[in-house]
C-alpha positions as CSV (number, residue, x, y, z in Angstrom):
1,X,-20.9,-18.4,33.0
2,X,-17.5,-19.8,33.9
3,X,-18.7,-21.5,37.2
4,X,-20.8,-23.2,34.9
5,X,-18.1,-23.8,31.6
6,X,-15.3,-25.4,33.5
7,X,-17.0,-28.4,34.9
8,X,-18.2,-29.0,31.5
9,X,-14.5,-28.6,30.3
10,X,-13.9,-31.4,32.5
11,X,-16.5,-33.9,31.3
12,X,-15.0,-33.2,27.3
13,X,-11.6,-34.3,28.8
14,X,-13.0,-36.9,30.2
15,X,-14.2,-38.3,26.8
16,X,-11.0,-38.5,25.4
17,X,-9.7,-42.1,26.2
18,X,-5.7,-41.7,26.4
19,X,-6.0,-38.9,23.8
20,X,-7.3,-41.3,21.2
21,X,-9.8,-38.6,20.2
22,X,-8.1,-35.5,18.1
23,X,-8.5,-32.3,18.0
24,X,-11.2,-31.4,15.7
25,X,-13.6,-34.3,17.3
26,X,-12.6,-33.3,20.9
27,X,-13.6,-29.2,19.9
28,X,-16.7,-30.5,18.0
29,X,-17.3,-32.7,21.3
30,X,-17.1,-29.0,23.2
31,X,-19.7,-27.4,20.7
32,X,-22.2,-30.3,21.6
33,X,-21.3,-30.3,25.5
34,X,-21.9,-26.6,25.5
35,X,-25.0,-26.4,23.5
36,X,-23.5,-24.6,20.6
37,X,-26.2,-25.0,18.4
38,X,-29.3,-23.4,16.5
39,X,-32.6,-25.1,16.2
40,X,-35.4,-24.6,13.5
41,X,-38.3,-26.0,13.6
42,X,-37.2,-30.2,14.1
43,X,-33.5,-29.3,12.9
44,X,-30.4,-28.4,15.0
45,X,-27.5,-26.4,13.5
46,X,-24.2,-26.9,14.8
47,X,-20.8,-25.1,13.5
48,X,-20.1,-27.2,10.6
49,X,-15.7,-27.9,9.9
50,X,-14.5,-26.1,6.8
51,X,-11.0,-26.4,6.8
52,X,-7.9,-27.3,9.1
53,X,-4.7,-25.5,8.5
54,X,-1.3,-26.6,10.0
55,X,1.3,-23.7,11.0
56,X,4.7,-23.8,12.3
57,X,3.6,-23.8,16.2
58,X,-0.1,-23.7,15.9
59,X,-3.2,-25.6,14.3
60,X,-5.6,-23.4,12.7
61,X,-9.9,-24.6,12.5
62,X,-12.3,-22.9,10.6
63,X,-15.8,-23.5,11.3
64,X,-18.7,-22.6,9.1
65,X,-21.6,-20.7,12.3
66,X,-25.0,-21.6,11.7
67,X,-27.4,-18.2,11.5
68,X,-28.6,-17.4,14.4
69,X,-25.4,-18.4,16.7
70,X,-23.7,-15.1,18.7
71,X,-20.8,-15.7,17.4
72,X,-19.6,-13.5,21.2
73,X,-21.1,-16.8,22.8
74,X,-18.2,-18.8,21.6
75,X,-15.4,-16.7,21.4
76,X,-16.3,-16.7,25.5
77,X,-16.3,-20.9,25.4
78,X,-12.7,-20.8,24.5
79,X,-11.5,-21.6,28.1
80,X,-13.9,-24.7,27.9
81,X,-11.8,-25.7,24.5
82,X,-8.3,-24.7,25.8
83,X,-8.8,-27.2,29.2
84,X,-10.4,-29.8,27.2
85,X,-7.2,-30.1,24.7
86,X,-5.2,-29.0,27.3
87,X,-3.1,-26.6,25.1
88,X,-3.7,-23.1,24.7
89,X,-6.5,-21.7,22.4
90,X,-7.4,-18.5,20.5
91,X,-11.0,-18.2,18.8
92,X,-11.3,-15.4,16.5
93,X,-14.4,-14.8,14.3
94,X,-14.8,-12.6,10.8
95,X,-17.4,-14.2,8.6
96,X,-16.0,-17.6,9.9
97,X,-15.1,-18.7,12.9
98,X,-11.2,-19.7,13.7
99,X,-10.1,-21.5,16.0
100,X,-6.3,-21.2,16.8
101,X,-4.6,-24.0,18.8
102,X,-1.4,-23.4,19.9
103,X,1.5,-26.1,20.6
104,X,3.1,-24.1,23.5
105,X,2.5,-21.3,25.2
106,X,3.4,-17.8,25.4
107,X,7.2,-17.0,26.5
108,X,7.1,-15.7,30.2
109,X,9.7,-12.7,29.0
110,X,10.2,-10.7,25.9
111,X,12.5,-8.1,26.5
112,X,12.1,-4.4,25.4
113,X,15.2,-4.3,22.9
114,X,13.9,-7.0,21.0
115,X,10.6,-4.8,20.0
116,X,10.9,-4.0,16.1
117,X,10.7,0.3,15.1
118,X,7.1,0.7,13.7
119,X,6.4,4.1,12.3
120,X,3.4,5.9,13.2
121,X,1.7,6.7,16.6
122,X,2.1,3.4,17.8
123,X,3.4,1.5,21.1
124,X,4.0,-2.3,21.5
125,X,1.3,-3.9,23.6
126,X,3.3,-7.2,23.3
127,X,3.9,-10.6,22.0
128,X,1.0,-13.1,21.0
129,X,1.4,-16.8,19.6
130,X,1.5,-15.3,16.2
131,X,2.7,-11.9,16.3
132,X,3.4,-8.7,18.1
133,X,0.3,-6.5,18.8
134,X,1.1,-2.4,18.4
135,X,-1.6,-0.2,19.7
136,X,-1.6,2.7,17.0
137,X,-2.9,6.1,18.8
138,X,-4.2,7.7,15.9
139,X,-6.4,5.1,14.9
140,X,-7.4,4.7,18.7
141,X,-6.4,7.7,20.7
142,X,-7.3,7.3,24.5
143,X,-6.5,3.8,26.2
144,X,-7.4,2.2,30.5
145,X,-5.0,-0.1,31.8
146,X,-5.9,-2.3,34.8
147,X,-4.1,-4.5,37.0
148,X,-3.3,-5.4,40.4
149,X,0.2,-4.2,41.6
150,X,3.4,-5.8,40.7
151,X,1.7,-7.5,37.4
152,X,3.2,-5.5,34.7
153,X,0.8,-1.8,34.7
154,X,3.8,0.5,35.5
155,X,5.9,-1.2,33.7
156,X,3.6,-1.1,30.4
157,X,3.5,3.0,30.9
158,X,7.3,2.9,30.6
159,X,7.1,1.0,27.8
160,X,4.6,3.5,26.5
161,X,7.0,6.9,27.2
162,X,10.0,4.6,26.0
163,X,8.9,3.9,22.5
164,X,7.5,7.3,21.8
165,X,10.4,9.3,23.3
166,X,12.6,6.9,20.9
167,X,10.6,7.6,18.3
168,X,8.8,10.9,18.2
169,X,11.6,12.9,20.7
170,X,10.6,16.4,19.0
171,X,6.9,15.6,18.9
172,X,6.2,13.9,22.1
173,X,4.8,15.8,25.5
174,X,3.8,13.9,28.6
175,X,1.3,15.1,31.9
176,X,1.8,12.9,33.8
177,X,-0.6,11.9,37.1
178,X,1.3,9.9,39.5
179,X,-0.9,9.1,42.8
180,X,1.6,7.0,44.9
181,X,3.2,9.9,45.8
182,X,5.5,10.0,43.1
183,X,7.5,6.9,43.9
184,X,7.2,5.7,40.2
185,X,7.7,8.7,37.9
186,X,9.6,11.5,39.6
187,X,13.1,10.2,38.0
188,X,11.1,11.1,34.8
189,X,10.5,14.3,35.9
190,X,13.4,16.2,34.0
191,X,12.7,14.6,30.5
192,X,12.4,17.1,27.8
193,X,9.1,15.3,26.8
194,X,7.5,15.3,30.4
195,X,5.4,18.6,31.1
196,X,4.8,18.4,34.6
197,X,4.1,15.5,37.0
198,X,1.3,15.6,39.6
199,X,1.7,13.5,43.0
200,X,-1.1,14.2,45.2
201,X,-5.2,15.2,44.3
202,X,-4.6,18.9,44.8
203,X,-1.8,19.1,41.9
204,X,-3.7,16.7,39.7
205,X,-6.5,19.4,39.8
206,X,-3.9,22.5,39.1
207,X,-2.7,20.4,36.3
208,X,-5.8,19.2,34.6
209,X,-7.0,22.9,35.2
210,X,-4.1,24.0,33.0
211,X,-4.9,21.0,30.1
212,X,-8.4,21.9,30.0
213,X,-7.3,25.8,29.5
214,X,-5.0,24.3,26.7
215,X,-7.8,22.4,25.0
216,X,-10.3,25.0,24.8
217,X,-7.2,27.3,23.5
218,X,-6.5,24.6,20.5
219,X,-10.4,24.0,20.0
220,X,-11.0,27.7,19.1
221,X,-7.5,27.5,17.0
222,X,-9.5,24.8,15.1
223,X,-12.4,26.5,14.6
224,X,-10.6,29.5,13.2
225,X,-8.6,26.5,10.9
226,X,-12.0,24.9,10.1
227,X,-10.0,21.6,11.2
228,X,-12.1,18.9,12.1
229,X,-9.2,16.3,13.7
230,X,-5.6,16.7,13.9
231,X,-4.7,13.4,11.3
232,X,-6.4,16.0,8.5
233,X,-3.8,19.0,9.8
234,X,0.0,19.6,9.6
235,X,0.3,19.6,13.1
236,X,2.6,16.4,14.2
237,X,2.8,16.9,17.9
238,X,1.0,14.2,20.5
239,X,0.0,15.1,24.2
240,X,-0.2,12.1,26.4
241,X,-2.0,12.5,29.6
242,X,-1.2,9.6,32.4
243,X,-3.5,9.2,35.1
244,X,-1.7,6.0,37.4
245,X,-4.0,5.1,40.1
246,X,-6.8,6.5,39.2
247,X,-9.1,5.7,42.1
248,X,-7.0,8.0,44.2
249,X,-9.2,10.2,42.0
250,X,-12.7,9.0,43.0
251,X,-15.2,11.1,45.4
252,X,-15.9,9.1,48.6
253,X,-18.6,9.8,50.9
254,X,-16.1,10.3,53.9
255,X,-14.6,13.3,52.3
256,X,-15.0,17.0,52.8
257,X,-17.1,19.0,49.9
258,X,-14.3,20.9,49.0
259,X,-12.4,17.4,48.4
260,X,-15.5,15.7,46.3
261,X,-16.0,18.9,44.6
262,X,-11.9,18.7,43.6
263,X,-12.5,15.7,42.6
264,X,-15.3,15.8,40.6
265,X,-13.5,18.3,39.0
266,X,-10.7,16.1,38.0
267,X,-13.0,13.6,36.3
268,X,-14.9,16.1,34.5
269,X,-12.1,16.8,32.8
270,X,-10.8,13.8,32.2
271,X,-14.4,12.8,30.6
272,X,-14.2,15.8,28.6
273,X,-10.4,14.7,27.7
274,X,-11.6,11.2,26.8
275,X,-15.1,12.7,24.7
276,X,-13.5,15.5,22.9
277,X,-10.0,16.0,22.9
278,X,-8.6,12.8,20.7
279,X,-9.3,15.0,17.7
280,X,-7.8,18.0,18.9
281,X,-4.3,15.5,19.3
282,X,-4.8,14.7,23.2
283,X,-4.4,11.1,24.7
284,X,-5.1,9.8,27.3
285,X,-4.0,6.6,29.4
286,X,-6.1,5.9,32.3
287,X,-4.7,3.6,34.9
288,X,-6.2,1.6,37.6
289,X,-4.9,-1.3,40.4
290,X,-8.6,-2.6,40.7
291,X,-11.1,-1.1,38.0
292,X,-14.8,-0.4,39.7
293,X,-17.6,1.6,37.9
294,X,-17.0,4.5,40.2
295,X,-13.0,4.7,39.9
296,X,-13.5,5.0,35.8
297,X,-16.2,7.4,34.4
298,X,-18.3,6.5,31.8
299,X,-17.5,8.7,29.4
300,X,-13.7,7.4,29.6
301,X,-14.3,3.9,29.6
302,X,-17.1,4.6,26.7
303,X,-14.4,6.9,24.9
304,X,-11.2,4.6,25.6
305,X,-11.7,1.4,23.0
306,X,-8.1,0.3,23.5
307,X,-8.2,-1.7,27.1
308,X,-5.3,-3.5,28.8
309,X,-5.9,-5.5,31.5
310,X,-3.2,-7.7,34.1
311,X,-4.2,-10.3,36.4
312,X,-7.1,-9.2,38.8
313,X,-8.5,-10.9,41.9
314,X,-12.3,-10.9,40.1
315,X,-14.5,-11.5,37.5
316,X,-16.5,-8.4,38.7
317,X,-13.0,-6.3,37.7
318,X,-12.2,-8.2,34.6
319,X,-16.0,-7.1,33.3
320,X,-15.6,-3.2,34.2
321,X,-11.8,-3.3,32.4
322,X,-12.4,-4.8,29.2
323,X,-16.2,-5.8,29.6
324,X,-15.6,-9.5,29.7
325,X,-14.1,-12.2,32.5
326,X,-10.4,-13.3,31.5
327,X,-8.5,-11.6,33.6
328,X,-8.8,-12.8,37.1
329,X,-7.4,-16.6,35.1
330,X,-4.3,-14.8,34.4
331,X,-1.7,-16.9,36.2
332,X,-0.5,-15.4,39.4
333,X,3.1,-16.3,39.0
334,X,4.0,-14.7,35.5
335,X,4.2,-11.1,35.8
336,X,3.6,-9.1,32.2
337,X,0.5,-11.3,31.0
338,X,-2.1,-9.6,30.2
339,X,-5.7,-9.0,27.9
340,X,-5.9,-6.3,25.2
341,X,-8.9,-5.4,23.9
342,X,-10.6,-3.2,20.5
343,X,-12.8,-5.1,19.2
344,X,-11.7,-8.7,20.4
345,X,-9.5,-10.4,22.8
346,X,-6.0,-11.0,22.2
347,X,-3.5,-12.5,25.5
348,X,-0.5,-11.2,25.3
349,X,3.3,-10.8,27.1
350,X,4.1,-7.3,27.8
351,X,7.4,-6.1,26.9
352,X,9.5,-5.8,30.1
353,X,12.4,-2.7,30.2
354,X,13.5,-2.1,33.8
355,X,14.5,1.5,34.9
356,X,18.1,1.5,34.3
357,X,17.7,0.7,30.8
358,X,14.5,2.7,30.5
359,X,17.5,5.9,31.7
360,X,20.1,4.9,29.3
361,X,17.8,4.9,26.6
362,X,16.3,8.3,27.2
363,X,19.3,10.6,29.2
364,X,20.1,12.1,26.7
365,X,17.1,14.2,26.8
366,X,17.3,14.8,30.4
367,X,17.0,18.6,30.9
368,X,18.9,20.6,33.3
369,X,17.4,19.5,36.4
370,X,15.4,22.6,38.0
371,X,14.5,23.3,41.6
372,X,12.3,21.1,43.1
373,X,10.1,24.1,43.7
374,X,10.0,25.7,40.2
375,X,7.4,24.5,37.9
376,X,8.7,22.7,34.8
377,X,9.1,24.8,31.6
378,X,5.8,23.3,29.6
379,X,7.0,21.9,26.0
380,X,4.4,24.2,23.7
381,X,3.5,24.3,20.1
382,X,2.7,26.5,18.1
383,X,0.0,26.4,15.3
384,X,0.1,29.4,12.4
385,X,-3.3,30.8,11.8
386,X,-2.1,32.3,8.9
């Protein structure tokens, strides 16, 4: 659709005769360019204006959509709109459809510290044109991040363990899957919240081994409870299960049986973690450098309706990650922009904490580091039965 779009972008832009031609005419000028429209019988039925409101640092157009319209159809056109005003554009639609036009655009930092404390489950995505977007985990409990390196994933999963250490230290547990050997979340390794970290396929398979053993134990605790999900219960505690670089975790026909069989294993579980285990209090965040249908299984990208995505190289990415293009026109030299998706799009700028603040905010609950060799002491909780 976009190879399409943009040269039409082009020929609106074109139209506008040293910008005599405002706003409103030049987005009307994209609905007709586009073919925006409904016919009935010898009629045609374009969005019809509404209303224009005018907002410290943004425009706002509401548009009445004829019946008939996918309203999906132009929420995708909003590239077209953006390059023909040549500012950067939002389109939103509940009932009507909103238009938002922004006079600048988005800061190229926001720094961690200046994040506001929001009670709850809940994590800051980052900073929009109009607000902050928090991702609340009990409302939407498992969550895929994409990206290609150095564009703000890793970064975003610090932000993640940052905010929730901060602000649920007693009721916070981390497994952690690190597949590039380590290099990013071993320093982590002694936080009271952190459970175990895996660095290779073969101790990502011990641990998920040891969480599936844990859910089945909690399922029959349930059961016994007559609990149906953890928000109805009195238990307060969150398990977060991190899977970064997921594709190290994919089958591939040059491997061994007993490696496609481990691996299988591995996202077995991790489907069953995505399908069933939100209820039982599990979450999962499932990370990926470049997202393909074979390096994220159906049932977790089915399961996972919050997605992130960072710049990628391709359209074909962008569609697997949050099941529309958009993130391969993220720009290339501002690291931290990304796409969050539930139920639309929203860009945003990621928060951005480096290590050496990420440490001084969370030492204190550095543990007494143990041998290299011993396993972790596992943070546990326990549920009466009564």
């Amino acid at each position: 659709m976009i190879e399409w779009m943009v040269p039409l972008a082009i020929g609106v832009a074109a139209l506008t005769p040293r910008g005599r031609l405002n706003e409103r005419k030049t987005i009307e000028s994209c609905f007709q360019r586009l073919e925006l429209f409904v016919k009935e019988d010898d009629k045609v039925y374009h969005p019809t204006f509404k209303k224009r409101v005018k907002k410290d640092g943004y425009t706002l157009y509401i548009y009445n959509v004829p019946m008939g319209l996918a309203s999906e159809e132009i929420i995708g056109d909003a590239i077209v709109i953006e390059e023909a005003l040549k500012k950067p554009v939002e389109i939103e639609y509940s009932f009507y459809l909103f238009i938002y036009v922004y006079n600048k655009d988005l800061p190229t930092m926001f720094h961690y510290k200046d994040v506001p404390e929001v009670k709850g489950w809940q994590i800051p995505v980052g900073k929009t044109h109009r607000d902050i977007i928090f991702h609340d985990y009990d409302k939407t409990p498992h969550m895929t991040i994409a990206g290609t390196t150095r564009f703000g994933k890793t970064v975003m999963l610090k932000n993640i363990m940052t905010y929730l250490i901060e602000n649920h230290p007693d009721e916070v547990a981390f497994y952690i899957i690190d597949l590039k050997g380590g290099l990013e979340f071993e320093r982590y390794r002694n936080l009271q919240q952190v459970n175990d970290i895996a660095t290779n396929q073969e101790e990502a398979a011990n641990m998920l081994t040891e969480i599936h053993d844990n859910i089945k134990q909690r399922e029959s605790i349930f059961r016994k409870k007559l609990w149906s999900n953890i928000l109805d219960t009195p238990i307060k505690n969150r398990t977060f299960i991190i899977v970064d670089e997921a594709a190290q975790l994919t089958p591939d026909s040059s491997m061994s049986k007993d490696e496609k069989e481990l691996l299988e294993g591995c996202q077995r579980v991790l489907s069953e973690v995505a399908r069933v285990a939100g209820a039982l209090g599990y979450r999962l965040i499932y990370c990926t450098q470049y997202p393909t249908a074979d390096c994220m299984p159906r049932q977790v990208k089915m399961n996972a309706d919050g997605k992130i995505s960072f710049r990628l190289p391709a359209g074909y990415a962008s569609k697997v990650a949050i099941d529309e293009v958009g993130a391969e026109k993220l720009p290339s030299n501002i690291k931290g922009r990304g796409l969050y998706k539930t139920h639309e799009i929203r860009k945003f700028q990621a928060p951005f904490i480096s290590d050496d603040e990420m440490m001084e905010r969370l030492g204190g609950f550095m543990r007494v580091a143990p041998n290299r060799e011993e396993k972790t002491e596992t943070r546990s909780y326990t549920i009466d039965l009564g």
